[in-house]
N, C-alpha and C positions, 0 to 999 in steps of 0.2 A: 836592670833598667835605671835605677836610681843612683848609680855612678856612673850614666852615661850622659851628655848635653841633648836639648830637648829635640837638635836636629839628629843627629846619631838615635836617640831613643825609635823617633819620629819612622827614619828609614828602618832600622833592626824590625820593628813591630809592624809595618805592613809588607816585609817581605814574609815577615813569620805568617801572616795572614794569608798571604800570596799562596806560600807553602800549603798550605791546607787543600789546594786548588789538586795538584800532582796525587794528593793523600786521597782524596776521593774520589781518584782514575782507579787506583790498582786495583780497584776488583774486576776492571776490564780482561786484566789478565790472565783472569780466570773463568769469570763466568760467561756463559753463552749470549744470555742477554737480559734484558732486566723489561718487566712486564710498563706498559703504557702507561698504567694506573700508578704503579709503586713510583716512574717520573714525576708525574704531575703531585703525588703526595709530596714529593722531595722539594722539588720546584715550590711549593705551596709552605713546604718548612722554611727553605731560604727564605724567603719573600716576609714570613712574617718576623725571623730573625732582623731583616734588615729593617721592616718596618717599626718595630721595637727600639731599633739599635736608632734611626734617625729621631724618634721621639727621646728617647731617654737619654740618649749618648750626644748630641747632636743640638735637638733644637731646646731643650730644656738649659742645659751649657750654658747656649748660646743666648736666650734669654737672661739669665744670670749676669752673666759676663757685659751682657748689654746696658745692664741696668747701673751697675758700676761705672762704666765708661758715659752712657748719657746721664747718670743719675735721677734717672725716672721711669717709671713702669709702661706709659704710652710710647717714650720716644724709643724706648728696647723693643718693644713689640714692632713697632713698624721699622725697625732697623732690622730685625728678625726676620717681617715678615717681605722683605726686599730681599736679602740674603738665598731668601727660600726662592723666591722668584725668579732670583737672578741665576740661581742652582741651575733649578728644572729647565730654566729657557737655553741655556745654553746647552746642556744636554737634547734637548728635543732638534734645539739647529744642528747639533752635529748629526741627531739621527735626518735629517731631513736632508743636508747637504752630503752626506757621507753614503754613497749604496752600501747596504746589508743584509743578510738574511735575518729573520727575527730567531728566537733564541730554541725553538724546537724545529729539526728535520723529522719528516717524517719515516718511518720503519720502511724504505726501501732497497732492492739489493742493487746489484750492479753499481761503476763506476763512470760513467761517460761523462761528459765536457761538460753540460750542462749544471749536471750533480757536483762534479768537480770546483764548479765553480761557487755555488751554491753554499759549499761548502768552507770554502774560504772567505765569503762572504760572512757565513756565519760566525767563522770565528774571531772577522773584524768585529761584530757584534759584540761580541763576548768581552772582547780588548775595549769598548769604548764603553760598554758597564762595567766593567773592572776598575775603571780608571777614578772614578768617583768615591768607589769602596777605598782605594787605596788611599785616597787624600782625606778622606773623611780619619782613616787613623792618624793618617801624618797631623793633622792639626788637633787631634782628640790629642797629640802628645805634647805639640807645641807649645803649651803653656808648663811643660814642664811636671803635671800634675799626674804621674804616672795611676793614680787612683782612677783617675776618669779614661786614664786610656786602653788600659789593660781590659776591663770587659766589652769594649770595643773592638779592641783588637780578637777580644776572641768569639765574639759574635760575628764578626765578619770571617775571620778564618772557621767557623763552624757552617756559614751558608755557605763557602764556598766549597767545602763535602759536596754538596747531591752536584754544585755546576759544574766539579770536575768533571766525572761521573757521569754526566748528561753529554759534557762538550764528548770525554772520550766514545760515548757510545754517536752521536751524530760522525763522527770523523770514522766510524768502525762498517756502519753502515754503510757510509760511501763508498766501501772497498779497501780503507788502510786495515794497513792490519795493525792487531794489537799493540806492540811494542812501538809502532809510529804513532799510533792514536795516543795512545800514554804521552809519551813524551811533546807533542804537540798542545796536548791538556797542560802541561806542566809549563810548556812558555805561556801558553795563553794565561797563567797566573801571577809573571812576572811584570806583567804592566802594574800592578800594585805598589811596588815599591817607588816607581817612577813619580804617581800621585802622591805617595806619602812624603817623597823626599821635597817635592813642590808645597805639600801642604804646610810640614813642619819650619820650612826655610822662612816661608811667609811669616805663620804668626809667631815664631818666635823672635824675629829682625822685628817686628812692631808689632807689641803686642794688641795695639789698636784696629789690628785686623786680626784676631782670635774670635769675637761674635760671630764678626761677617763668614769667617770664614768655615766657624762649627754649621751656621745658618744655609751660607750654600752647598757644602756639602749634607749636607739634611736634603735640601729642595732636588740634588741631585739625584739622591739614591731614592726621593718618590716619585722620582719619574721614572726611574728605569722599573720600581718595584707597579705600580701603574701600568707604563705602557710597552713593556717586555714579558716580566714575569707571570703576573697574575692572568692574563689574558691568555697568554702562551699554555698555562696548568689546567685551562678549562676548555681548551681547543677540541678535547678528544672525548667529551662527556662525562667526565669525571670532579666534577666541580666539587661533590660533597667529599670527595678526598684529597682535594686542592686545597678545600678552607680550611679541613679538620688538619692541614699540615700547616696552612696560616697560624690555626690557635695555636698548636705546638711549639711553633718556631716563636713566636712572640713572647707566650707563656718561660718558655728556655731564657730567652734575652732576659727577657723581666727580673729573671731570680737570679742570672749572673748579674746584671746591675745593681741589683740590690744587697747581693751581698760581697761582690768585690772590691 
């Protein structure tokens, strides 16, 4: 990483993140199916990896960074906390303007037009929470600082394990079969690179949007972790193995950031 430029780093590390997405289909291809609960625990790890990963990786930075560029601790904070605003609003207008299905189908069999469709819905879902994880590395690299980006990168490539995993098994249910559900898992992870290569281009052409840009993507990824994920892990009564997959995933992030 460190003999690549910050935009090349920026792309490489949220396709590697991307990648991760494919890695946590293939046990589609074996197993019959994975129980309600063991989702929503998954579901519940992601959620707190990325929660983690926006505090630590993200809006901490971003503060930092703020504080340099205004030289002062109030005008960082509300520089910050716009960044964050500006994140999640714009994520919430694409969910509002954009039809989707939210991020869990439920255990149905059959294939019809309706499901069909539902289905494709859902994994425009999946494409437009992706897209924030991927820029959130692209600019965790963009200053160049491969220390802040690398546990980044792989806290996002580790939530994206159970969403492989999850998309493959919604697309299985609707009647694909195995080897299209995988592979369909595995584009839905290529939107990452897309976000990263936007993110890194920006703050490393001026670095005077490195803050802003650690800060919106922070405000991005709490709203998808908000009003996708966490709501979606408790859908089905399993709440107390939803948050015990929160503390995990968090607790995880925490000690890759702290010691990478």
């Amino acid at each position: 990483m460190e003999s690549l430029s910050a935009v090349q780093a920026g792309i490489l590390a949220s396709l590697a993140a991307g990648l991760f997405t494919p890695l946590g289909a293939l046990p589609i291809l074996l197993l019959q199916r994975v129980s309600q609960r063991l989702e929503d625990s998954l579901m519940g790890f992601g959620a707190g990896v990325m929660l983690a990963a926006s505090a630590f990786s993200l809006a901490l930075p971003a503060i930092e960074e703020a504080e340099r560029l205004t030289g002062g601790t109030l005008p960082a904070l509300l520089l910050v906390a716009t960044g964050i605003a500006a994140g999640g609003g714009l994520i919430m207008a694409i969910e509002q303007w954009v039809p989707h299905e939210h991020f869990v189908l439920g255990k149905q069999s059959g294939a019809d037009a309706t499901k069909l469709q539902q289905v494709w819905l859902f994994i425009f879902a999946i494409t437009i929470h992706n897209f924030p994880e991927g820029l959130a590395v692209g600019v965790g690299f963009g200053n160049g600082d491969t220390s802040a980006g690398v546990p980044l990168m792989l806290g996002i490539g580790i939530q994206n394990l159970p969403e492989g995993l999850i998309v493959a098994l919604g697309l299985l249910t609707a009647g694909y079969g195995r080897r299209t559900a995988f592979w369909l898992a595995f584009l839905s992870g290529l939107v990452e690179p897309l976000g990263g290569a936007l993110g890194a281009v920006a703050v490393s052409f001026a670095q005077t949007l490195l803050p802003w840009g650690l800060a919106f993507a922070a405000g991005a990824m709490l709203f998808v972790i908000s009003h996708e994920i966490i709501p979606e892990s408790h859908r089905q009564g399993h709440e107390h193995y939803a948050t015990t997959g929160v503390l995990a995933g968090f607790t995880v992030m925490l000690m890759l950031d702290s010691t990478l």
